[in-house]
N, C-alpha and C positions, 0 to 999 in steps of 0.2 A: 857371372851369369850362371843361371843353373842348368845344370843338363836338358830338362825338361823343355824348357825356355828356350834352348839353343837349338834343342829338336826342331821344335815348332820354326825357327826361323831356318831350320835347313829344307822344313819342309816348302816352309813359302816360294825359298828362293829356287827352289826343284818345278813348282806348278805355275811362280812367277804371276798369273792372272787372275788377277779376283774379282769378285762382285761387290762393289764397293755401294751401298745403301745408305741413302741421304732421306731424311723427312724434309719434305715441302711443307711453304707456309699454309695450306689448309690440312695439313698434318696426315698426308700420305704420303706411302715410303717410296721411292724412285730407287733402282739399281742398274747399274752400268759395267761394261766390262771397263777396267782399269789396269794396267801394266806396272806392276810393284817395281822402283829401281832400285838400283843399290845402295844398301849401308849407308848414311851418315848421321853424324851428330846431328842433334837440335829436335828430332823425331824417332822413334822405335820402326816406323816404316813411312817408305815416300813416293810420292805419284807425282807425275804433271799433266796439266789442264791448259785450255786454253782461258784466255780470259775472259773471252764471251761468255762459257758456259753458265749453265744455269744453276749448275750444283755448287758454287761458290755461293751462289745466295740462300742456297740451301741451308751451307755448312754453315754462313751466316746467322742465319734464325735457328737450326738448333746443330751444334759440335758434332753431339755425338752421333758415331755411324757403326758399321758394322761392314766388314769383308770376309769373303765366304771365299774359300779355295776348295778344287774339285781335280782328285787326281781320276782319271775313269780306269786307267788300266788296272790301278789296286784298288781301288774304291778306296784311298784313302783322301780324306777333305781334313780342313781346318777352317775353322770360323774365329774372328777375333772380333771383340766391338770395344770401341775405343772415343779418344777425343781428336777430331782433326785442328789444325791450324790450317793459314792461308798463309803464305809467303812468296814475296819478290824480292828476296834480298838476291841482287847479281850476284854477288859472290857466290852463295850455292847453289842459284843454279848452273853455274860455269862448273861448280864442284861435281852435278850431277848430270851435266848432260853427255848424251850420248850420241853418235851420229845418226842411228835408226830413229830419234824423232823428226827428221826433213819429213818421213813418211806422214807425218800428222799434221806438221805443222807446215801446208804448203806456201810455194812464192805466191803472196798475193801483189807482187809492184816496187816492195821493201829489200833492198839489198840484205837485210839483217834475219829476213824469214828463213826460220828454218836452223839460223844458226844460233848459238847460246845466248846473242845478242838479241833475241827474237821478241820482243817488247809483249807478246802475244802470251810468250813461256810464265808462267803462273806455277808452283808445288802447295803441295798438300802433304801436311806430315803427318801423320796418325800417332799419337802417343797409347799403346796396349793399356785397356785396363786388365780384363779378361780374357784369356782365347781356350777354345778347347780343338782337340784334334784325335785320330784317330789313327791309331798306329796297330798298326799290320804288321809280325815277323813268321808273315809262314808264306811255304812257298807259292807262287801264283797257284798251279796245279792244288793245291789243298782250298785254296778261296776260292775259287770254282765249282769242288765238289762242296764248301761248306754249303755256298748258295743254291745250289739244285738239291741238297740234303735239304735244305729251308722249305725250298719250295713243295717239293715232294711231305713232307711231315706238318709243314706249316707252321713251322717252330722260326724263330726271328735263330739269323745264322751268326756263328762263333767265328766271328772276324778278327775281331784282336780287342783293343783295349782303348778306352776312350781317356784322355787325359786332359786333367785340365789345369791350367796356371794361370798366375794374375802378371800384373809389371811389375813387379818386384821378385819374380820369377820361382815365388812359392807354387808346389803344385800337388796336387793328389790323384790318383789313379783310379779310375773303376773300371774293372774288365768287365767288357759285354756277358761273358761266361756266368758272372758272379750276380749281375743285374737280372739276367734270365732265371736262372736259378730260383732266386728271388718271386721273382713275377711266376712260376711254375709253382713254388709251393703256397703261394697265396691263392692262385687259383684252386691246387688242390684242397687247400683249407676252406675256401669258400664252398666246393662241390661237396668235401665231407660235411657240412655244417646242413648244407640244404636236403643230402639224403636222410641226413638224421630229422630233421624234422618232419620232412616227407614220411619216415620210420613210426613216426610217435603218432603222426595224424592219422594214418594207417589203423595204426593199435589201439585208439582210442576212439574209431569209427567203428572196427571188432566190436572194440567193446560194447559199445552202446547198441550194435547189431546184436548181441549176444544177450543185454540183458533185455532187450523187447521180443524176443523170442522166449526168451524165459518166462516173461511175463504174458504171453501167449499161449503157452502151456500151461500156468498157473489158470489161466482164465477160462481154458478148455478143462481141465480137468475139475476145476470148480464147477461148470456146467453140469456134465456129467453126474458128478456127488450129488449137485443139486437137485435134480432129475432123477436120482435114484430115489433118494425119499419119499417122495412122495406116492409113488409106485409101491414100495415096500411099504408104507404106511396101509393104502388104501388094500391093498392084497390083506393083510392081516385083519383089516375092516369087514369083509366081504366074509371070510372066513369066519371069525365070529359070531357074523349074521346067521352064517349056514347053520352052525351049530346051535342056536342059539332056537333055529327053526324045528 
């Protein structure tokens, strides 16, 4: 198993409680708190149900689901989606039971409620296809100021690193740091693109400001000339006359 992979199931077994998400047959999602038990063969992770429930008819019409782990004190979570099975094989449940389900599964009349013999005890084993998770190594006090650093600037906060692996326990890393990053110079790529055009529309409304004024002047000053002539013609007119008197 790969480190990465082995993370992820150290961290399950740390937060223990997930939101396990079933599609219903008019194909809306349902999620429930669920209690991940320990380790065994036959699944990558394992629940138990009663057998009433409705999410067995769930997993029935479609496998795949999805559990969501939420640690609150580090903010760190893991989400896995996967394939579930349904199983009553007594043998594992005897293999997986523990005495804090009396607490779920109460006496209804059955001498056997409650105990591994509980005809009610139903597991659910999730085979991982995918999970990803969020791993945090910095001290509480630093994730603290990261997030009021966020809040304050309005910048998404530098928490650690988002990892993700499949079941076969390949996995690839992207640090929040390097995503952001990312997303900051795209922004600023798109800001510089939009003042430069804003620059050029600018310069080419000058211009066209510039050459109707010119051509204003041209029109006034044609005026002008043209008004002069005929002044200077007719003065020279009159003048001749005199003399001519």
């Amino acid at each position: 198993m790969g480190k990465k992979l082995q993370k992820l199931f150290e961290m399950i077994e740390e937060i223990e409680t997930a939101m396990m998400t079933t599609r219903r047959e008019d194909g809306h999602l349902v999620s429930r708190a669920m209690a991940t038990q320990k380790r065994a063969p036959g699944a990558d992770l394992w629940f138990v149900t009663d057998e009433r429930s409705a999410k067995l008819k769930e997993i029935e019409f479609d496998p795949h689901v999805n559990l969501a782990y939420y640690k609150d004190r580090t903010r760190e979570w893991v989400s896995v989606s996967g394939v579930a099975t349904i199983s009553r094989d007594r043998r594992k449940i005897r293999q997986l039971y523990e005495e804090d389900w009396r607490a779920w599964f109460a006496d209804e009349g059955d001498p056997r409620h409650g105990t591994a013999d509980d005809p009610r005890l139903v597991l659910i084993g999730v085979k991982i296809h995918t999970g990803f998770y969020l791993e945090i190594n910095k001290p509480q006090p630093v994730v603290l100021f990261e997030l009021v650093k966020g809040m304050i600037l309005k910048e998404a906060p530098k928490l650690g690193a988002v990892v993700g692996v499949d079941g076969g326990g390949r996995s690839r890393v992207v640090p929040s740091e390097k995503r952001d990053a990312r997303a900051r110079a795209a922004a600023k790529s798109t800001e510089k693109s939009s003042k430069s055009a804003g620059s050029r529309t600018t310069k080419s409304s000058s211009s066209a400001k510039g050459a109707a004024k010119g051509g204003a002047r041209d029109a006034t000053a044609g005026a002008r000339t043209a008004g002069a002539k005929p002044v200077a013609a007719g003065a020279r007119k009159r003048g001749a006359s005199k003399r001519s008197s």
